[in-house]
C-alpha positions, 0 to 999 in steps of 0.5 A, spaced: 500 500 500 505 505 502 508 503 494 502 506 491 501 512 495 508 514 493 506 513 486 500 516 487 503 523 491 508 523 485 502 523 480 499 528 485 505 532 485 506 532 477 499 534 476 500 541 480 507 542 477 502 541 470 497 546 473 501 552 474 503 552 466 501 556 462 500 552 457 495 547 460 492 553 463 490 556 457 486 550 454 480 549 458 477 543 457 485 539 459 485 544 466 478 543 468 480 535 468 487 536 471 483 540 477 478 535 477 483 530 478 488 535 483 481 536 487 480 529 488 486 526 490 487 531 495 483 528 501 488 522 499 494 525 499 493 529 506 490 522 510 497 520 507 501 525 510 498 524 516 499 517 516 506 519 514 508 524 520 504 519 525 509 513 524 514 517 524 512 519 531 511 512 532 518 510 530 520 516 534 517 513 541 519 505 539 526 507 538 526 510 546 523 505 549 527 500 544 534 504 548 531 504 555 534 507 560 529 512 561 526 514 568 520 511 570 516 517 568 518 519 562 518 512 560 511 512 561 509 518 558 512 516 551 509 508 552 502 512 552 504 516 545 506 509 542 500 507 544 496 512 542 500 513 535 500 505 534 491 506 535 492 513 530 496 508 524 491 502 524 485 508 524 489 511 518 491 506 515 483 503 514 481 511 512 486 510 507 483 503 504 478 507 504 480 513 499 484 507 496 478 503 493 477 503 486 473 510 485 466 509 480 467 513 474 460 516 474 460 519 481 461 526 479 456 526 474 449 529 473 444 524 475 437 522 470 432 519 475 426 517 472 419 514 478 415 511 475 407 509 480 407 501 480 401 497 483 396 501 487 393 505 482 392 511 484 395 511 490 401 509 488 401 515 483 400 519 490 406 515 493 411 516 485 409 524 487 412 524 494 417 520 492 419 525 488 418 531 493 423 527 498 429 528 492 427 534 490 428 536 498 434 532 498 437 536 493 435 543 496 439 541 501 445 539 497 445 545 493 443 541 486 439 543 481 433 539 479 430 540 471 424 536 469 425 533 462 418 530 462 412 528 467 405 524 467 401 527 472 393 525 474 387 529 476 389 528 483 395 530 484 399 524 483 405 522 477 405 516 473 411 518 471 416 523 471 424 523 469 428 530 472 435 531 472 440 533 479 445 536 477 451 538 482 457 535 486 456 528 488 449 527 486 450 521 482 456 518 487 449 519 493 443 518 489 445 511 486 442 508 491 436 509 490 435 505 484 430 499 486 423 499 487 420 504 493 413 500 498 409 504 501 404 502 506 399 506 509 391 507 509 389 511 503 384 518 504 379 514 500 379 507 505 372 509 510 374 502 513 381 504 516 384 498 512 392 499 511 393 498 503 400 496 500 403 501 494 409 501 490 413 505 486 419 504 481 426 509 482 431 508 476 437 512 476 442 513 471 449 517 471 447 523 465 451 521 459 456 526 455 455 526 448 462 523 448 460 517 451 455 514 446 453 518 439 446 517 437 445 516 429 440 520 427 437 515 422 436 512 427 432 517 430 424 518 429 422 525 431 415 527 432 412 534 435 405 534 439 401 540 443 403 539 450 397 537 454 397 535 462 391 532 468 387 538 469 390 543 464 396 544 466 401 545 461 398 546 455 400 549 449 398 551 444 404 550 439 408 543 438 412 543 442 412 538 446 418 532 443 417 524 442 423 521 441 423 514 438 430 510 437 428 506 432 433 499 432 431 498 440 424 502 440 425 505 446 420 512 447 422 520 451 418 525 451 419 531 454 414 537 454 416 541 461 420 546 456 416 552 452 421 551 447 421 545 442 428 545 441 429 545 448 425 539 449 429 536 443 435 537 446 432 534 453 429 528 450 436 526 446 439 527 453 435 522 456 435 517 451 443 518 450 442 516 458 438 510 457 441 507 452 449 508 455 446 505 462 442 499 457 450 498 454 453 498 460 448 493 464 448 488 457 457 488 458 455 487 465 451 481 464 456 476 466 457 479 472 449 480 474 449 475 479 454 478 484 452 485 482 446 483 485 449 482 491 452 488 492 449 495 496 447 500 490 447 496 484 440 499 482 436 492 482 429 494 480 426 487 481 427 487 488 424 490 494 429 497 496 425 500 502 419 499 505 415 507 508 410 505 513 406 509 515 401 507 521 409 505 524 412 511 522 417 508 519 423 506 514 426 500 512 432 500 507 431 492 506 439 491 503 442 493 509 437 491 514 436 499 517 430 501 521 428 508 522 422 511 526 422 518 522 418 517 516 416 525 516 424 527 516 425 522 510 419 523 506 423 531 507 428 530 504 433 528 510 436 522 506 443 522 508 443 518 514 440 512 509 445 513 505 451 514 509 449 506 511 449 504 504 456 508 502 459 505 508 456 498 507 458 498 499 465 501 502 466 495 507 464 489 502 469 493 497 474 492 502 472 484 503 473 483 496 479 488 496 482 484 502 481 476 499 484 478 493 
């Protein structure tokens, strides 16, 4: 390990050196991903060197208490610094595993998050809506921004379905754990016998693919324009500028009507797709592998049951880790982190598993 740190800081080094040349800092596109790179490397470098100066301390006091002759009260205030500079070393050696960890490519990316309402009819709509109310909290409070690409609204207020971007540091890195089917339990506003009814609604996450990454062939495009309409009303036009993409080898369908302007909602559409198509790719590569992805914290599988939100119990059940909270209403208001702190450390540990038996 202390091999590739000193590689690492050496790579750390080189890329600072190169982030003071004019050169480099005249085209844009080649700094932005040094920086990027410099900025991510950082916590690394500076667990690193705090690891360094602590087994240095640690070597310091081993080597007095290994020369002996020190008088007793000297010699026990420099065993209780080898003793709390040995509990330092192991604390950063693990954090620096941690830092260490094979680092997903798509964590500084924008997310795509489409809800879509399951079984329960109206009422799973109702849950899609508060589902959606809950990210669009939880990126408030991180300071990401929230773009509606497309919705399906019904007359009382729930969503078939919606698709939204989140853009912001860290949106995909946190947010990827929610791929999976969301349950809710409670007693719906129309049950006159108090009857606990159970709903569900499907959350997909995808990292928003560049355009770099996957090139769409407009021949294989077929773009169609229609007035955009909504439940009650709402959002319509009197234009077509609503926009349905249809990518004609895998007949996969976005719409997006949210935007006034069609090119706008073309230009969302198309990113949308580009999105589901890359992650398709990328789920097909990794076809071979399913079963042990399956396994794993956060790999998004939609077959299965995530979290269950009941009501009468007010209580939240991430299902992967076996993580019970009573408090629905902070959840349901966007207080996501300690959730997802849980799955970030459990994917982390299970990594490290892995990481240590090879």
């Amino acid at each position: 390990m202390l091999e590739k740190l000193a590689e690492v800081r050496r790579h750390y080094e080189e890329i600072g050196n190169q982030l003071t040349d004019p050169a480099v800092i005249g085209e844009n596109s080649r700094y932005r991903a040094l920086m990027r790179e410099y900025k991510r490397l950082t916590p690394l470098i500076e667990k690193y060197e705090e690891y360094a100066g602590a087994t240095t301390a640690l070597e310091e006091a081993r080597g007095l208490l290994d020369e002996g002759g020190l008088d007793p009260e000297f010699k026990e205030m420099v065993q209780q610094e080898y003793t709390e500079k040995k509990a330092l070393c192991a604390e950063l050696e693990q954090q620096l595993k941690l830092l260490m960890l094979p680092r997903d490519e798509n964590d500084d990316k924008n997310v795509i998050v489409e809800i879509r309402s399951g079984t329960g009819g109206e009422e799973a709509a109702l849950f899609a809506h508060s589902l959606y109310r809950m990210y669009v909290m939880y990126a408030q409070s991180k300071n990401w921004e929230i773009e509606v690409n497309g919705v399906s609204e019904t007359e009382l207020g729930g969503i078939k379905e919606i698709s939204f971007t989140v853009s912001g540091e860290g949106a995909y890195s946190r947010l990827k754990f929610e791929g999976g089917t969301h349950r809710v339990q409670r007693i719906p506003e129309t049950e006159t016998q108090g009857r606990i009814h159970t709903s569900a609604a499907t959350v997909a996450v995808m990292p928003e693919a560049e355009e770099v990454e996957f090139e769409l062939d407009p021949k294989d495009l077929r773009i169609d324009t229609f007035r955009s309409s909504g439940a009650g009303g709402q959002h319509i036009n009197k234009t077509s500028s609503a926009i349905r993409v249809t990518h004609l080898p895998t007949g996969m369908v976005v719409e997006c009507q949210d935007e006034r302007s069609q090119y706008k909602n073309k230009d969302k559409a198309l990113r949308v797709l580009r999105s589901r198509l890359l992650q398709q790719q990328r789920e097909a590569q990794h076809a071979q592998i399913s079963a042990d992805r399956k396994s794993q914290v956060g790999t998004g599988d939609r077959s299965g049951r995530i979290r269950t939100y009941n009501f009468p119990q007010s209580r939240v059940t991430d299902h992967r880790i076996g993580l019970t909270l009573y408090k629905l209403d902070a959840v349901l208001d966007g207080g996501l982190d300690e959730l997802v702190d849980a799955l970030i450390t459990a994917d982390q540990a299970q990594k490290l598993q892995s990481s240590d038996s090879q």
